[in-house]
Backbone and ligand atoms as CSV (ligand in chain L), in Angstrom:
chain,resi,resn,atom,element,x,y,z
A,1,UNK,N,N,18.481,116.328,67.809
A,1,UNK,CA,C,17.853,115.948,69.064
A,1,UNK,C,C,16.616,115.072,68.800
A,2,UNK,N,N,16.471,113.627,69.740
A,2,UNK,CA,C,15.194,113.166,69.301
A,2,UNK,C,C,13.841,113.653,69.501
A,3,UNK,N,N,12.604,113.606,69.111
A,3,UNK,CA,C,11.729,114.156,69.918
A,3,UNK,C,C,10.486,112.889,69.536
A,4,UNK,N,N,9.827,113.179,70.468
A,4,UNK,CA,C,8.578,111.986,70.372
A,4,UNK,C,C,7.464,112.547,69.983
A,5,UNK,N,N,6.652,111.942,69.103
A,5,UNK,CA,C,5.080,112.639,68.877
A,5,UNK,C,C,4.106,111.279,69.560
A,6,UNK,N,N,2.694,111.368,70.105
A,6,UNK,CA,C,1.959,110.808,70.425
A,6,UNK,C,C,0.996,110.447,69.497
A,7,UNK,N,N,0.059,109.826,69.266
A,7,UNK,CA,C,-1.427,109.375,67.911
A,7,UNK,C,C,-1.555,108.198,68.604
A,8,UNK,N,N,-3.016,108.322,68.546
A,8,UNK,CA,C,-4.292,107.469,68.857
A,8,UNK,C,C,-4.174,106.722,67.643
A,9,UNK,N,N,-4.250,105.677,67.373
A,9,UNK,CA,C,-4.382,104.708,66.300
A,9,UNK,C,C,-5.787,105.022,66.297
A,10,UNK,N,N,-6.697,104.881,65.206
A,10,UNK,CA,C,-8.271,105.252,65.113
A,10,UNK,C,C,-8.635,103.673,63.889
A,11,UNK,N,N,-7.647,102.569,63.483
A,11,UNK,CA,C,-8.261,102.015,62.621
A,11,UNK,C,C,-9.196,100.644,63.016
A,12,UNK,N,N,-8.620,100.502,64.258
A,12,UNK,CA,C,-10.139,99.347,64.972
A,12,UNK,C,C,-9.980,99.670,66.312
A,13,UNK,N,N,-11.038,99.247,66.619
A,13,UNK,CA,C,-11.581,99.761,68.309
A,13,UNK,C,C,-10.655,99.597,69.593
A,14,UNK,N,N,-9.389,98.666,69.326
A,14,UNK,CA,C,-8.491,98.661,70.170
A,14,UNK,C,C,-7.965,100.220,70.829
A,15,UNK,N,N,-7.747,100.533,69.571
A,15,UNK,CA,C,-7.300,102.216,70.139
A,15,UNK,C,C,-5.917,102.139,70.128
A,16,UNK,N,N,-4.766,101.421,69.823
A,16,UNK,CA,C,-3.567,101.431,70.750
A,16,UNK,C,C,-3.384,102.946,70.290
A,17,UNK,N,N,-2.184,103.454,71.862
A,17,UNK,CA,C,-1.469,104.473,71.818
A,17,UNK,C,C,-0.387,104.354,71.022
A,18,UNK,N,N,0.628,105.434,70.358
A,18,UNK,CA,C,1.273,105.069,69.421
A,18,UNK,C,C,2.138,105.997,69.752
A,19,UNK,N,N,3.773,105.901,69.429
A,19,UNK,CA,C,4.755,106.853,70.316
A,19,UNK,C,C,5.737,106.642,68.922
A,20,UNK,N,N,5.937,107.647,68.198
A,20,UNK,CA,C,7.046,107.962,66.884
A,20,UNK,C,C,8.032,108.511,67.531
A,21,UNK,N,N,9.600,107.925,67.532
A,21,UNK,CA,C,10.394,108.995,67.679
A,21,UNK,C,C,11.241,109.595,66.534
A,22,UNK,N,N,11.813,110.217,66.345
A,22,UNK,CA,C,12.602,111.036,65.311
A,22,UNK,C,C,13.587,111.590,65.722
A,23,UNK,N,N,14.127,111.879,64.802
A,23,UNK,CA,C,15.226,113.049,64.781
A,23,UNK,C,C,15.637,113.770,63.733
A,24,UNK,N,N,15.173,114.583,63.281
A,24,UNK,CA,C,15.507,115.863,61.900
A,24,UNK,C,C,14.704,115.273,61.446
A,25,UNK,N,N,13.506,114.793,60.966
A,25,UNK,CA,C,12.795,114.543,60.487
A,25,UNK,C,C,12.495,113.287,60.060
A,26,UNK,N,N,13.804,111.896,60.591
A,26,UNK,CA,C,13.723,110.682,60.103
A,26,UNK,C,C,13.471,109.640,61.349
A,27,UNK,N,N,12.450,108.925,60.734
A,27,UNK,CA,C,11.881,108.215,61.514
A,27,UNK,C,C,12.666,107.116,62.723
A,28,UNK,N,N,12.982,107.178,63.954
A,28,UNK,CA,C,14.232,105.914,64.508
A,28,UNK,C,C,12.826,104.773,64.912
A,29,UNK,N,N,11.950,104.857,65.903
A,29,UNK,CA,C,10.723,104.045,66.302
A,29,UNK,C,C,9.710,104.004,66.333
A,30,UNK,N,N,8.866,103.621,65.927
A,30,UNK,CA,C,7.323,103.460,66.276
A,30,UNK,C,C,6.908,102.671,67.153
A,31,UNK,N,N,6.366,103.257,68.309
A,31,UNK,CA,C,6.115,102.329,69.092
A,31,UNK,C,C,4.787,102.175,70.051
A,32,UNK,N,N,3.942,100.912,70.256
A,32,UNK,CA,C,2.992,100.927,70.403
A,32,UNK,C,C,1.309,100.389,69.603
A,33,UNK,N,N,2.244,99.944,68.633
A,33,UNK,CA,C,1.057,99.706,67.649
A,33,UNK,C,C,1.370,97.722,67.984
A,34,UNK,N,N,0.095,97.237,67.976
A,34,UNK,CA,C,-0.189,96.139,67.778
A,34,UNK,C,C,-0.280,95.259,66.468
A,35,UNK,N,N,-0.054,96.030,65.755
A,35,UNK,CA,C,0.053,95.344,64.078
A,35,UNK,C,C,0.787,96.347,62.943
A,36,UNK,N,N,1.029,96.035,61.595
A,36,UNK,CA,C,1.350,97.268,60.852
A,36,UNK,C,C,0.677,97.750,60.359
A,37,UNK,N,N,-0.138,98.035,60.228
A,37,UNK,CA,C,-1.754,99.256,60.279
A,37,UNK,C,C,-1.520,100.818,60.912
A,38,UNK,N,N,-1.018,99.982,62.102
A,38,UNK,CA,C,-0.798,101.231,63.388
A,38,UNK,C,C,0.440,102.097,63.019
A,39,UNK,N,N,1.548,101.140,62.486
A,39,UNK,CA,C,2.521,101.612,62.347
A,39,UNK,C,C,2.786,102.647,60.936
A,40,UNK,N,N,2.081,101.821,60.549
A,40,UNK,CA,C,2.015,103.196,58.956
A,40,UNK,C,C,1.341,104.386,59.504
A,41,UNK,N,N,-0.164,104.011,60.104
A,41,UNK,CA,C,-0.521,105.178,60.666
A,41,UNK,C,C,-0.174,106.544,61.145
A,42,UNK,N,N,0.605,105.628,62.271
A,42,UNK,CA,C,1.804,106.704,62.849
A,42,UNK,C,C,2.423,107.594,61.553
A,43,UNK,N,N,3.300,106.899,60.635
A,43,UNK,CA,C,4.268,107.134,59.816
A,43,UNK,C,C,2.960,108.655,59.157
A,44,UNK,N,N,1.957,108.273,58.656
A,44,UNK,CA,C,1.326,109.011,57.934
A,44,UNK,C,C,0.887,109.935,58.481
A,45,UNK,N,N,0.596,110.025,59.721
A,45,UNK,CA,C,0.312,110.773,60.792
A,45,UNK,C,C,1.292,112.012,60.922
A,46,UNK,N,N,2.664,111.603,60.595
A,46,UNK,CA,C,3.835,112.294,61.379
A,46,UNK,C,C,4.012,113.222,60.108
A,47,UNK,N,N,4.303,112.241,58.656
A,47,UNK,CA,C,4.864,113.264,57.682
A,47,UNK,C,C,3.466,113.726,56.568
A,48,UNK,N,N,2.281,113.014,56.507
A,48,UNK,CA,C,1.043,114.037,56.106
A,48,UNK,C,C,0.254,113.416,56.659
A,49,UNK,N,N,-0.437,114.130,57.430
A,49,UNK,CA,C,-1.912,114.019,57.758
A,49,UNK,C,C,-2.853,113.902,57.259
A,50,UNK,N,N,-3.806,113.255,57.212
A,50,UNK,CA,C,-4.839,113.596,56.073
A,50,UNK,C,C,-6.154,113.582,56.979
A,51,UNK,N,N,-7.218,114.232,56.605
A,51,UNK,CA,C,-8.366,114.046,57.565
A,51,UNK,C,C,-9.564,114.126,56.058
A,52,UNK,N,N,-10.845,113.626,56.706
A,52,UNK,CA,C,-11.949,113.841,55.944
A,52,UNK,C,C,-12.521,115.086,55.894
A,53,UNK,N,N,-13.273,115.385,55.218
A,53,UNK,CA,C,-13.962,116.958,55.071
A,53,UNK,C,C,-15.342,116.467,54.806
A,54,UNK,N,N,-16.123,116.822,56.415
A,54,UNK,CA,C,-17.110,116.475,56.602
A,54,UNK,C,C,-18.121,118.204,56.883
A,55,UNK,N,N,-19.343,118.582,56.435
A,55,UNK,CA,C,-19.236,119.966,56.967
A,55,UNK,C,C,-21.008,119.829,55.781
A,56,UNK,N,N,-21.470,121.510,55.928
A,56,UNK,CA,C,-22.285,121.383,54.686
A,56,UNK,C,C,-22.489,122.089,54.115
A,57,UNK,N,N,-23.586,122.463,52.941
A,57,UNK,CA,C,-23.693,123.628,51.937
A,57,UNK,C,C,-24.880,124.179,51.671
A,58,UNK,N,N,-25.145,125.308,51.427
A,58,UNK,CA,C,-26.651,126.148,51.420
A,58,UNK,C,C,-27.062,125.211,50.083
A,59,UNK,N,N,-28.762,125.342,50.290
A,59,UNK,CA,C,-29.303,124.448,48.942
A,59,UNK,C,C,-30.243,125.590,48.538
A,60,UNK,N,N,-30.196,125.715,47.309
A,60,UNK,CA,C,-31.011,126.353,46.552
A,60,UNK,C,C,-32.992,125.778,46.585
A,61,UNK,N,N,-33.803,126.328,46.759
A,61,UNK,CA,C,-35.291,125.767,46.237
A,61,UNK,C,C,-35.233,124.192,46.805
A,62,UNK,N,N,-34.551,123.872,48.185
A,62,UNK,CA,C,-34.596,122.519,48.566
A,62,UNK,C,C,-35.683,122.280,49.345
A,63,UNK,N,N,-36.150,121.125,49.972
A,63,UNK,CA,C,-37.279,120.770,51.294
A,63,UNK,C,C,-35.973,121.122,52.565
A,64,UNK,N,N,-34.981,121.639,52.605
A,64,UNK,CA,C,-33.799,121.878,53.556
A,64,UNK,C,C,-32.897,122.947,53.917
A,65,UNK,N,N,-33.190,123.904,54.175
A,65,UNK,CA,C,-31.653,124.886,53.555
A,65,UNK,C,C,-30.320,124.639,53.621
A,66,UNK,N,N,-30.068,123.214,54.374
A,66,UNK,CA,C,-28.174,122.973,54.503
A,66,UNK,C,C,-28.331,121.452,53.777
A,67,UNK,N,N,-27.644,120.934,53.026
A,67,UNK,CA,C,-27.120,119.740,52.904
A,67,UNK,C,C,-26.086,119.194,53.225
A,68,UNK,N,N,-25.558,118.376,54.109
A,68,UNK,CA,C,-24.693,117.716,54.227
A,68,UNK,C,C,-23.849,117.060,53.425
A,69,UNK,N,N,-22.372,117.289,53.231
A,69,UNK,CA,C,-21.272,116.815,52.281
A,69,UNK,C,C,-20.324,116.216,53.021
A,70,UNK,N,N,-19.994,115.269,52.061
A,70,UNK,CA,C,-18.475,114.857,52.475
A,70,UNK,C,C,-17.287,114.634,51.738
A,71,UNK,N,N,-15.959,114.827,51.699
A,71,UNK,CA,C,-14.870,114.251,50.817
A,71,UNK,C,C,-15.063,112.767,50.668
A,72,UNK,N,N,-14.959,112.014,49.114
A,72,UNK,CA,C,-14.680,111.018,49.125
A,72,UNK,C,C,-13.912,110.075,49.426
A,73,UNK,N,N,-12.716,111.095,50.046
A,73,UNK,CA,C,-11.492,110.489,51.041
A,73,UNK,C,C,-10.358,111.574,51.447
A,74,UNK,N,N,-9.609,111.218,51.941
A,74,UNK,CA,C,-9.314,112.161,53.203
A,74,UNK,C,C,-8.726,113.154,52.672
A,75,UNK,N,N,-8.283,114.276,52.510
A,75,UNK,CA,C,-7.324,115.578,52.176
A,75,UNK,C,C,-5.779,115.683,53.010
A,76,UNK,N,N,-5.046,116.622,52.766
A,76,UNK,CA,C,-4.113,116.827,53.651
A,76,UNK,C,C,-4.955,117.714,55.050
A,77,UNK,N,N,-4.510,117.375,56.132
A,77,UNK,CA,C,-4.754,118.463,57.165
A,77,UNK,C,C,-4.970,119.594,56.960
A,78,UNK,N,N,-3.835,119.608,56.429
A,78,UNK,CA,C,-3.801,121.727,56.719
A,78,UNK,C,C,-4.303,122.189,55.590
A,79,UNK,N,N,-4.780,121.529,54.459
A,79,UNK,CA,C,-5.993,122.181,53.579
A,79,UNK,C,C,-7.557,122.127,54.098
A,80,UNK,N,N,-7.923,121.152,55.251
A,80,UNK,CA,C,-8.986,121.065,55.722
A,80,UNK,C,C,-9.962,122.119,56.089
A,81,UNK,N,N,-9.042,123.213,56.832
A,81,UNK,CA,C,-10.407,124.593,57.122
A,81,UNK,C,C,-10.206,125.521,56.226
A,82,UNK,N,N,-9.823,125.064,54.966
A,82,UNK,CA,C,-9.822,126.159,53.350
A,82,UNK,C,C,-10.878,125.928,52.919
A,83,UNK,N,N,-11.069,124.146,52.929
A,83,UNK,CA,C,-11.645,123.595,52.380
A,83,UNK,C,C,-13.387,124.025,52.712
A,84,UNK,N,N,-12.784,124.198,53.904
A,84,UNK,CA,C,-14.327,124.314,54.381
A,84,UNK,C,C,-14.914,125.621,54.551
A,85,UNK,N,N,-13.987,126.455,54.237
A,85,UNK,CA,C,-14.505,128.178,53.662
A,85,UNK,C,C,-15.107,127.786,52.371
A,86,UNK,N,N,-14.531,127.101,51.675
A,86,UNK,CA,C,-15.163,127.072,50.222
A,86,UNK,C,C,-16.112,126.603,49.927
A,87,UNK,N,N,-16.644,125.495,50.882
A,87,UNK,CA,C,-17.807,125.136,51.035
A,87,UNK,C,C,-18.879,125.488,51.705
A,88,UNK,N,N,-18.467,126.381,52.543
A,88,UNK,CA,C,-19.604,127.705,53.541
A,88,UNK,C,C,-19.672,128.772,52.193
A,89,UNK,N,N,-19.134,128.766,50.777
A,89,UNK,CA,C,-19.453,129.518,50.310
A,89,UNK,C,C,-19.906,129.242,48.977
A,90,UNK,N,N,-20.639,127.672,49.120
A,90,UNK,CA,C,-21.238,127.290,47.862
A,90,UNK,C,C,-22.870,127.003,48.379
A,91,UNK,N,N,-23.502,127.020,46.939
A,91,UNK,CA,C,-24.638,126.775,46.813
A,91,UNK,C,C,-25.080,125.929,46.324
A,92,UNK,N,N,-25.875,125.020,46.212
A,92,UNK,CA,C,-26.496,123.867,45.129
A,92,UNK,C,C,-27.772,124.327,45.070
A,93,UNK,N,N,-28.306,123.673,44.079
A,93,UNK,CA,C,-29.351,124.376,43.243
A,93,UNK,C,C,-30.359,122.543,43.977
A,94,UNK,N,N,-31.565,122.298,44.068
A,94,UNK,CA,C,-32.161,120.887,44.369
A,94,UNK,C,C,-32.905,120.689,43.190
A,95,UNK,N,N,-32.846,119.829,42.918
A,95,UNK,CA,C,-33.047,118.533,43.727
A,95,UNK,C,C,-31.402,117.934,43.694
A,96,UNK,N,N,-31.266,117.434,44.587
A,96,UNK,CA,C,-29.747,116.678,44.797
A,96,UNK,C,C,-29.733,115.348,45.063
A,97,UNK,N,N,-29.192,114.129,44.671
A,97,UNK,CA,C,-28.787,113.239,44.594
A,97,UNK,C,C,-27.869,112.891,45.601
A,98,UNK,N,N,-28.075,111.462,46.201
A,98,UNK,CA,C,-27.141,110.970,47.400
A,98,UNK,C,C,-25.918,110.681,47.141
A,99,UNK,N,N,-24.794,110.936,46.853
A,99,UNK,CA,C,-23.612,110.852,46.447
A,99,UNK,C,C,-23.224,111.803,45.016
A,100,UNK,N,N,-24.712,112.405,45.081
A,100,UNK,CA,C,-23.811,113.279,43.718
A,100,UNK,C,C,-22.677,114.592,44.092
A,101,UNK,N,N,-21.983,114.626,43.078
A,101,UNK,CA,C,-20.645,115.427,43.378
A,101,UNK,C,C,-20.929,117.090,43.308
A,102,UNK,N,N,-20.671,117.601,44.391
A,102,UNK,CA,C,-20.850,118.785,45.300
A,102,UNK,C,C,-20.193,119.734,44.881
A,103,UNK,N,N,-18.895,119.173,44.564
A,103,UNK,CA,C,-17.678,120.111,44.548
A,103,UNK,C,C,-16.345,119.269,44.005
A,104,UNK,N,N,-16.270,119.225,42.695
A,104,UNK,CA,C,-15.120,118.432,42.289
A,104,UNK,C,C,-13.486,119.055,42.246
A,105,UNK,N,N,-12.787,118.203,42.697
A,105,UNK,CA,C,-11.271,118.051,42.897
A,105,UNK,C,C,-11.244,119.271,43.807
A,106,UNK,N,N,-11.832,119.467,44.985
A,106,UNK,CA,C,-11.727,120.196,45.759
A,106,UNK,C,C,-9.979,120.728,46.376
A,107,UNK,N,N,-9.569,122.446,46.157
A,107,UNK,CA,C,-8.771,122.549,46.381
A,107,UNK,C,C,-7.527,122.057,45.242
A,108,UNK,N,N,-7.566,121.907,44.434
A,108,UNK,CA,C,-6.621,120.739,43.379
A,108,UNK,C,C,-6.340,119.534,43.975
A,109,UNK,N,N,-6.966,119.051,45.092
A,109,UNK,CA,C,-6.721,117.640,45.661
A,109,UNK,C,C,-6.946,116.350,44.753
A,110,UNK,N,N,-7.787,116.158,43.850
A,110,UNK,CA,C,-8.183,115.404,43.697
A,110,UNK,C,C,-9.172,114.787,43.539
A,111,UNK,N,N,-10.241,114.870,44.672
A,111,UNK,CA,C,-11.015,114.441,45.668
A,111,UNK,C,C,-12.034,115.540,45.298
A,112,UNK,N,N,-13.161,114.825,45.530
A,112,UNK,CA,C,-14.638,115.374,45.163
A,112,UNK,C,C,-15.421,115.128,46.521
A,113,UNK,N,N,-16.172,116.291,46.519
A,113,UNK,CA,C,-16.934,116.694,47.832
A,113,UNK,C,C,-18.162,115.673,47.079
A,114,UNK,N,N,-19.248,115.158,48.055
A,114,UNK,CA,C,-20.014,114.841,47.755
A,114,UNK,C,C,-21.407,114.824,48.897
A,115,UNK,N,N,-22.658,114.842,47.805
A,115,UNK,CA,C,-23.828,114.697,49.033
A,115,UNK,C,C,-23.807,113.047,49.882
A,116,UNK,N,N,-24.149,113.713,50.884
A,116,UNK,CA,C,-24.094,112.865,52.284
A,116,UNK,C,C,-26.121,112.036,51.887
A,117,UNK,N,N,-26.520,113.071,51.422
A,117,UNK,CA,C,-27.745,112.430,51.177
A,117,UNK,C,C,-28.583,113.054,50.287
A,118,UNK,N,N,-29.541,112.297,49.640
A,118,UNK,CA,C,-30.594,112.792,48.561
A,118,UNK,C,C,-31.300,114.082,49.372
A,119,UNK,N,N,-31.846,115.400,48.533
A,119,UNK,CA,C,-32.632,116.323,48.728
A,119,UNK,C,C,-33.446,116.986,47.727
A,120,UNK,N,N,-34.516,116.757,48.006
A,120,UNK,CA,C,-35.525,116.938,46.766
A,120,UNK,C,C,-35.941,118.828,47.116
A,121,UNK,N,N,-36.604,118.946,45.724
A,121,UNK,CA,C,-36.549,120.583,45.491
A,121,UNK,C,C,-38.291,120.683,46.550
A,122,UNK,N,N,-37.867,121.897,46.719
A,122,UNK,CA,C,-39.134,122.429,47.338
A,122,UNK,C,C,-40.471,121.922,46.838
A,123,UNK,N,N,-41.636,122.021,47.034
A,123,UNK,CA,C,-42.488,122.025,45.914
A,123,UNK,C,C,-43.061,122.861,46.030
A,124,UNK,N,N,-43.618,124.099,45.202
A,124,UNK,CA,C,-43.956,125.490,44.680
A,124,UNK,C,C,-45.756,125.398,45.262
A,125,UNK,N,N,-46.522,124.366,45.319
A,125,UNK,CA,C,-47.974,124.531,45.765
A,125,UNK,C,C,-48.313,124.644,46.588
L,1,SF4,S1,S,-2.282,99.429,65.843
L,1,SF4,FE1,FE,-3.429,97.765,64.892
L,1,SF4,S2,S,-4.419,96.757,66.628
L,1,SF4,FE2,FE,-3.785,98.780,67.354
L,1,SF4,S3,S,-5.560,100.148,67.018
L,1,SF4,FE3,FE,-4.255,100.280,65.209
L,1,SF4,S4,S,-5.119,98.790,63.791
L,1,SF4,FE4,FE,-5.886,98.287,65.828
């Protein structure tokens, strides 16, 4: 039986709507995309998802107690709120560095968590 899925194209401000149809799992149309950007989209959309892992982490002796992290690029979906238990359950020690790595190959992905921004250590006086 065919069935249709819907996705927002998100890669330039146009937005087009985007309409995949299928059947058992193989792709028959994509439809709706204004270029092939959209259309892979879709495609990637349908058979893995991937999203960023944006979120943050307790800091040890920082001027902050949360630092902000991010994946250096996107994960699968459905590892996304694992991902982010594991990172509600880390600590960094400061001073921290703006892109230094947070949390490497997060999940066996690959992909390294990283600071969103520099954070310097407390100062003790
Ligand atoms: S399909 Fe192409 S034109 Fe439409 S939003 Fe996506 S990238 Fe932009």
């Amino acid at each position: 039986m065919k069935k249709k899925h819907e996705f927002l194209c998100i890669n330039c401000p146009l937005g087009c709507s985007l309409e995949l149809t299928e059947e058992g799992g193989e792709i028959l149309e994509i439809a709706g995309a204004e270029c092939k950007v959209g259309e892979k989209y879709a495609e990637e959309e349908f058979r893995n998802p991937r999203r960023r892992v944006s979120t943050t982490v307790r800091v040890s002796g920082g001027t902050l107690p949360l630092l902000p992290v991010a994946s250096e690029s996107p994960i699968p979906k459905k590892m996304v709120r694992d991902a982010v238990k594991v990172l509600a359950e880390t600590v960094v020690e400061a001073p921290v560095a703006d892109g230094q790595v947070i949390y490497p190959d997060i999940l066996g992905t690959g992909v390294n968590v990283v600071a969103s921004r520099r954070l310097d250590r407390e100062s003790t006086r």
